[in-house]
N, C-alpha and C positions, 0 to 999 in steps of 0.2 A: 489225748490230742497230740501231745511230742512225738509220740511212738510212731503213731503214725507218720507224719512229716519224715523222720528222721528211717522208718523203713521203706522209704518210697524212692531217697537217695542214697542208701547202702549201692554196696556189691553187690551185683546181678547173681553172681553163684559162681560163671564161667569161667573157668582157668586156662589161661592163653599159654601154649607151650613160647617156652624161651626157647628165641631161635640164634641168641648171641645177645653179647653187652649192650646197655641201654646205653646212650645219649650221657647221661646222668654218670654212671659208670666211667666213661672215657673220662670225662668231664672231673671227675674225682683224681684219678689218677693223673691227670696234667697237674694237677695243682697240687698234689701229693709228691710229684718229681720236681717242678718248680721251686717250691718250698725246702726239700730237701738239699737241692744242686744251692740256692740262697742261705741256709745255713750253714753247709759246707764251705763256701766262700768266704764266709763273717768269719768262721771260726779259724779258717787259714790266716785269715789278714790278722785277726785280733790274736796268734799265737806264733805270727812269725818273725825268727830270730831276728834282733837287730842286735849284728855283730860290729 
């Protein structure tokens, strides 16, 4: 009885060519530079000279 249910909402079979980055993608990568430019800043403030 599952099998069934559960092969009625599978994957169709059909493979969509990539025609460029998804949504998702961009989406990673902002917050990927975000986070890095963020702990670059911490780490300057939290190791700079105080002469």
């Amino acid at each position: 009885m599952y099998s069934s249910l559960t092969v009625a909402h599978g994957h169709t079979g059909v493979v969509a060519p990539r025609t460029g980055p998804e949504l998702s993608d961009l989406a990673l990568f902002a917050v990927a530079v975000a986070a890095v430019w963020f702990v670059r800043r911490a780490l300057r403030k939290r190791f700079a000279r105080k002469d």
